[in-house]
Steps between C-alpha positions, in 0.01 A plus 500: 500500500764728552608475137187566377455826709874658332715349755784261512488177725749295642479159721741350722398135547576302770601112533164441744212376321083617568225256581443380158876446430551811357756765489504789740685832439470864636377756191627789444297780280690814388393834404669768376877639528752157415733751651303648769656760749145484704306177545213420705486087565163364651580100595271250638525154645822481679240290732355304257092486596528877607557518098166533385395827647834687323410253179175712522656850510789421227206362222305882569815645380543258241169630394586867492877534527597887638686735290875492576756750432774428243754436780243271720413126499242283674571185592210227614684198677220221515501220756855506678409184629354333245567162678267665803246643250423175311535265810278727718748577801663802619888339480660358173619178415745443767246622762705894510278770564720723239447840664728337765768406228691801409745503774805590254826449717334386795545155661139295417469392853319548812149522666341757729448364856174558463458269207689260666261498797179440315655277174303203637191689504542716162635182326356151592646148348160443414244514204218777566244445785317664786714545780325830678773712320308813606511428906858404436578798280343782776699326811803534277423821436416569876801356588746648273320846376384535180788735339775246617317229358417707194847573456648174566293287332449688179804691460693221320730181656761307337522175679139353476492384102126325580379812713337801401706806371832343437706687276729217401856407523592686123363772253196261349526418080209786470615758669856476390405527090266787629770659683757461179199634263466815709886556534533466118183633346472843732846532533401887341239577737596838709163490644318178600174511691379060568155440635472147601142371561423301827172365699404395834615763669277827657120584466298304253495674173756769616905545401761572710842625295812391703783616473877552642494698830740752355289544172214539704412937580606551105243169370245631734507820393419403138260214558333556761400369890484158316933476547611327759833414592629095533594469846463278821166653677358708174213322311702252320859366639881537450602205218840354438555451148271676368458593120569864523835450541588356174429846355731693711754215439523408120407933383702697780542788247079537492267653730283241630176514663355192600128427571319194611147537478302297733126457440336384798261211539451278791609541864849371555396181743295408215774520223733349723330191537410458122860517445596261800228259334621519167845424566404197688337345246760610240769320722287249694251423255430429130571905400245450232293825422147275590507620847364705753812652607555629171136610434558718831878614415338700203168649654698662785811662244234557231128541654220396210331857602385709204560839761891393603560405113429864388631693786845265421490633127388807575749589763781302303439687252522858620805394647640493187398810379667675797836311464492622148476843588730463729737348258424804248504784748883712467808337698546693844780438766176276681556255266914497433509481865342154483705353338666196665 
């Protein structure tokens, strides 16, 4: 589709196969400048099932691409986790969640204490049943507090490969040709604003923009109370290994701002234990897509609500509008300041 709409598309397949056998790869649609000194990237998926609400948004500009500048591109990265997208889970094919996998330098090792504490709980060595996870999720909670656990649970750990948010022991297949793509392909970019779509976290049918704590007064200022910085005890969490810091790492020379848009949906006792479900059957089960667990993994990243499926496009896509202007408005020491 992106062909047929002017643009250029590219495809970096991976080795892990979908359902049906068949091959997986993250898409790539570009618009605009092959040279670009600005760029605005939107990307979806990095967590697979989340994919379908930023599929949503990127097909709505497929259908009425914006009018770029001679010097800008677009860029629409489709399903960063293909593997997680076809298969129906948040982690990829080695069971990463890949917005934990971008560690660079960094030793992949470790856990949180917290995780530690509660990995029999979050993780069982079991296929999916009823086991009053709600009583033994609010003692925990009780116990522990809620930001600690919050924290240390979903932050990311490195020494749990069957648990929930493990970022691996390596940079994944995926996200090391996406990494190489961005180095090579934007290499020109002086200015590169990257929306990355997310769900499950907030108020239903609302987004929250978070961002870098030291990006966050000048993004605040130009979109709005919706910014919110990604710390420990803010909305979200701190995470180790995060995407964002590919960016910074393989363009040093560009400005970078980096926004992950996260479209609420369910509360966050209720998403955990779809995803504590799911993985149990992926691990301790068949894994098939015929299940419950699956059925449940998609409702609560991508509710079948008319009302939360236009405010996502709707708000997704006047997100894009203002990172455009942004993008077009003149350079000011703001920006050259940012750069990192």
């Amino acid at each position: 589709m992106a062909e047929k709409t002017g643009g250029r598309l590219e495809s970096l397949v991976i080795d892990a196969k979908g359902p049906g056998n068949e091959d997986l790869s993250i898409d790539i649609g570009w618009f605009g400048a092959e040279n670009p000194r600005r760029a605005l990237l939107v990307s979806s998926g990095i967590h697979g099932v989340e994919c379908f609400a930023g599929s949503a948004i990127q097909l709505q500009l497929l259908d009425n691409i914006p009018q770029l500048s001679s010097n800008c591109a677009l860029v629409l990265v489709h399903a960063l986790n293909p593997f997680g997208m076809a298969w129906l889970r948040r982690f990829n094919e080695n069971n990463v969640d890949l917005n934990r996998n971008f560690l660079g330098d960094e030793n992949y090792a470790g856990a949180p204490e917290a995780y530690a504490k509660v990995d029999p709980f979050l993780n069982p060595r079991s296929g999916p049943s009823s086991d009053f996870f709600l009583l033994k999720a609010t003692w925990l909670v009780l116990r522990y507090g809620y930001t600690t656990l919050k924290q240390g649970v979903a932050g990311g750990q490195y020494e749990y490969p069957r648990g929930l948010f493990f970022g691996g022991k390596h940079l994944e297949q995926g996200p090391e040709k996406y990494q190489s793509f961005v180095g090579q392909r934007l290499s020109s970019v002086e200015r590169i604003v990257v929306v990355d779509i997310h769900t499950g976290l907030g108020r239903s049918g609302e987004d929250t923009l978070l961002v870098e704590p030291e990006q966050y007064a000048q993004l605040r200022a130009i979109f709005g109370a919706r910014v919110a910085p990604a710390v420990e005890g803010g909305p979200a969490y701190r995470v180790s290994g995060a995407m964002g810091r590919l960016f910074t790492r393989v363009l040093p020379k560009a400005g970078t701002w980096f926004l992950a848009q996260e479209f609420g949906t369910y509360p966050p006792l209720k998403i955990l234990h779809a995803l504590r479900e799911e993985n149990r059957w992926h691990h301790y089960g068949a894994g098939t897509l015929d299940h419950p667990a699956k059925r449940r993994l998609k409702e609560v990243f991508g509710p079948d609500d008319e009302r939360w499926r236009r405010a996502v496009l709707e708000r997704g896509g006047a997100l894009v509008k203002q990172a455009l202007e942004f993008l077009g408005s003149s350079p000011s020491e703001s920006w050259k300041d940012n750069k990192s």
